[in-house]
N, C-alpha and C positions, 0 to 999 in steps of 0.2 A: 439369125437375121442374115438378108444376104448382103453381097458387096454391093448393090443398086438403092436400097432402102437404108444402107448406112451413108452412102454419097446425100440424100435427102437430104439427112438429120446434120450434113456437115456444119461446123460452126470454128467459130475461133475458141480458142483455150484461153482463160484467165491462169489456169495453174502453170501449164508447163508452156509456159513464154517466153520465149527472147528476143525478140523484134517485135511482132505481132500478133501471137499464138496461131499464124496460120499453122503451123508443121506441126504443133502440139494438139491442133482438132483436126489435121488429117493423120495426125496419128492414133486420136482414140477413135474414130470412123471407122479407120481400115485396120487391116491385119497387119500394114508395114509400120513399124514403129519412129518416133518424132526421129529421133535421131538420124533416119535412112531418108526422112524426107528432109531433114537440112542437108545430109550431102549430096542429094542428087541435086538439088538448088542451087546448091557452091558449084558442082559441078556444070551445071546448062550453066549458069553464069560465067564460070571461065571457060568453058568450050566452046559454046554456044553462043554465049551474050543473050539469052535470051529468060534465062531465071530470076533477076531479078524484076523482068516486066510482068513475067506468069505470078511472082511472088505481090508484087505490089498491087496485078489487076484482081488477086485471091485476098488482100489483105482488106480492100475497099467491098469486092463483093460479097464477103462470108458475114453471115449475121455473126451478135457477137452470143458467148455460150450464155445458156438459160441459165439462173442458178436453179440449185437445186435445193429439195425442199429440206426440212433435217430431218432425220431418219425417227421412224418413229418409238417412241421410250427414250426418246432424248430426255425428259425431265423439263423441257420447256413448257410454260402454261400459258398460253393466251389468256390475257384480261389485267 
């Protein structure tokens, strides 16, 4: 998949959250992982002043993540 078609699918994270899960679903989107995306945020934030607006205008617009389905031969039976 490329970086344009992962941008699409971005979403917020229920697993890897700490605030919002913005940073934890622009981290499974892209190839940079959650962790680089909360310091570049702390960063624009303190150098900047300008990270926590980019984080809060991305926390209201990102849908939030799909779940997903259970994997199949889970042993689960509907009915």
């Amino acid at each position: 998949m490329s970086f344009w078609s992962n941008l699409r699918n971005l979403s917020k994270s229920k697993s890897d959250c700490v605030i919002g899960g913005v940073c934890g679903g622009l981290g499974a989107h892209t190839p940079i992982p959650a962790w680089m995306w909360r310091a570049a945020f702390l960063v624009a934030l303190l150098v900047f002043g300008t990270g926590g607006l980019v984080y809060i205008i991305l926390w209201i617009a990102l849908p939030e993540e799909k779940p997903q389905p259970p994997p199949a031969g889970s042993g689960k039976v509907d009915g």
